[in-house]
C-alpha positions as CSV (number, residue, x, y, z in Angstrom):
1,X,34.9,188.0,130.2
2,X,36.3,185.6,132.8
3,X,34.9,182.5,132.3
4,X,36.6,178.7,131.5
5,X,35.4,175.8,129.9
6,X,36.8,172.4,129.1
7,X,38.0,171.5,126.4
8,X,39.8,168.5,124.3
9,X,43.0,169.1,121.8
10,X,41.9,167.8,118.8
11,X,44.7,168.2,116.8
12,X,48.2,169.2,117.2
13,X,50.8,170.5,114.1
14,X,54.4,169.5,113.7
15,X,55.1,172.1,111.5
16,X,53.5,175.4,113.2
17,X,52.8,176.8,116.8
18,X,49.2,176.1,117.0
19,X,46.8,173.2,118.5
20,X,43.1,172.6,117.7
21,X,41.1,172.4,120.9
22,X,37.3,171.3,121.1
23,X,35.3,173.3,123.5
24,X,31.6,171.7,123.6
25,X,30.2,174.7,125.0
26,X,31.4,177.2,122.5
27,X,29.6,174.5,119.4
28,X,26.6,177.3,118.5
29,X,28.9,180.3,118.9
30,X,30.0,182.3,115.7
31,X,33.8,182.0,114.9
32,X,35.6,185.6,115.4
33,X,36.4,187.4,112.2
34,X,40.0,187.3,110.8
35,X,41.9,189.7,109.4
36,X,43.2,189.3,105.7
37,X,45.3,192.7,105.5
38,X,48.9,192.7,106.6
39,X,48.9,194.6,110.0
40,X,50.9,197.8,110.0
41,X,54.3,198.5,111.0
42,X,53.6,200.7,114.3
43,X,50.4,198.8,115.3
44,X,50.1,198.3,118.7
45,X,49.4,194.8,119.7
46,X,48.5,192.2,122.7
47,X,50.4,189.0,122.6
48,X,48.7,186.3,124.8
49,X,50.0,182.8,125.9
50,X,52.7,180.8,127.9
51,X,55.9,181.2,125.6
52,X,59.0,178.2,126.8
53,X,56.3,177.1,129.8
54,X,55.5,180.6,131.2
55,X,51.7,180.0,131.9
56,X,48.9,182.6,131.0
57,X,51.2,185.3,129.8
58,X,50.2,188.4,128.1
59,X,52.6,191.3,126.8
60,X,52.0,194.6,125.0
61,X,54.0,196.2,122.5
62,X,54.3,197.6,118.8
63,X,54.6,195.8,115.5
64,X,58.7,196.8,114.7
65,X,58.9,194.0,111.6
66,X,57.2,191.7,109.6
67,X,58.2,188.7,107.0
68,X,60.7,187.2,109.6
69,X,61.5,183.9,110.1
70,X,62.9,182.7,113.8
71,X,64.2,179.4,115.1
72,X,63.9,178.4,118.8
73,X,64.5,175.5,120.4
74,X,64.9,173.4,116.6
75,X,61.6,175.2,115.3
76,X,61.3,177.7,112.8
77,X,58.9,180.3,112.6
78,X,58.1,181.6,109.1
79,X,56.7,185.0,108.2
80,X,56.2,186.3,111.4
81,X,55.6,190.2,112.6
């Protein structure tokens, strides 16, 4: 699906890596499912965004870990895979 739609950030957290944007156009659309189950080690996965400014990235790879905590640049990242 390649499509865009404006949106406003709604919300923004000092304590993890993630914003809330409003997108008008998605307001009737069901939310996506989440999983509840800790993903295995081994698990391929698709990482998506634009890590220290690198715009619409996207990476493949396999889980190797999980329960970590990271810092970078004076932010720590708890419990991650």
């Amino acid at each position: 699906m390649d499509q865009e739609s404006p949106g406003t950030v709604i919300g923004i957290s000092d304590r993890y890596d993630i914003v809330l944007i409003q997108v008008s156009s998605y307001q009737d659309t069901e939310p996506l499912d989440i999983e509840t189950i800790e993903s295995p080690i081994g698990l391929e996965v698709s990482a998506f965004g634009s890590p220290q400014g690198f715009e619409n990235s996207a990476s493949i790879g396999y889980i190797t870990g999980n329960k970590r905590d990271m810092e970078l640049e004076n932010f720590i990242y708890k419990y991650i895979y």
